[in-house]
C-alpha positions, -999 to +999 in steps of 0.1 A: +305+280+868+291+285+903+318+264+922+353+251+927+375+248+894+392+215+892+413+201+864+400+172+842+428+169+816+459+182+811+470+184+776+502+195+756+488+222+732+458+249+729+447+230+695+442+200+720+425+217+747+404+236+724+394+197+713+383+186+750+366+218+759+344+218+725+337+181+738+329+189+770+308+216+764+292+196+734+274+175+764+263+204+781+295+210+807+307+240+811+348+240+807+379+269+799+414+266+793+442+279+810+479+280+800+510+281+823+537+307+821+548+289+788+517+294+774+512+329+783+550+337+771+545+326+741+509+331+727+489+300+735+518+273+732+530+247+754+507+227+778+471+237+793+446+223+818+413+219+810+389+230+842+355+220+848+333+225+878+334+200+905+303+188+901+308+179+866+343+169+874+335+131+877+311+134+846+339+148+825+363+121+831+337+099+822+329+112+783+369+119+779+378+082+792+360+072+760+377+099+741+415+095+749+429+079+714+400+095+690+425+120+675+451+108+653+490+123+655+482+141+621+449+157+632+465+172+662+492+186+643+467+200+619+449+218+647+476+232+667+490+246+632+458+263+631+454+275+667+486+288+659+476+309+631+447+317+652+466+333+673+488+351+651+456+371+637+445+382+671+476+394+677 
């Protein structure tokens, strides 16, 4: 990503940062996920910040702005389910 990491969203699950990053990178910007010591104790769950170049950083805000309430409750629960069995398999 050639320079400084800054975070662009901060979201509750991986199912939901999976979601931006896909977006992000969708419109050509490069973005990862990184979990706090929740997340790393226990596979993936809790919250995560979405990172993104600084460059890009003011770019990013700008396609999620538009994206903020474009997943329902049910879809969210859907796909952290699924990141959850995800990450069973690896495992």
């Amino acid at each position: 990503m050639g320079d400084e990491l800054k975070v662009v969203r901060s979201v509750g699950s991986e199912a939901e940062a999976n979601i931006v990053v896909s977006r992000l990178r969708e419109d050509g910007i490069e973005a990862i996920d990184k979990g706090g010591a929740i997340a790393d104790a226990y596979r993936g769950a809790g919250p995560r910040d979405v990172y993104v170049s600084e460059k890009d950083l003011d770019r990013a805000r700008e396609l999620l702005k538009d994206d903020e309430n474009a997943f329902t409750d049910e879809e969210l629960a859907r796909l952290s389910e699924q990141a959850g069995r995800e990450a069973e398999e690896r495992d």
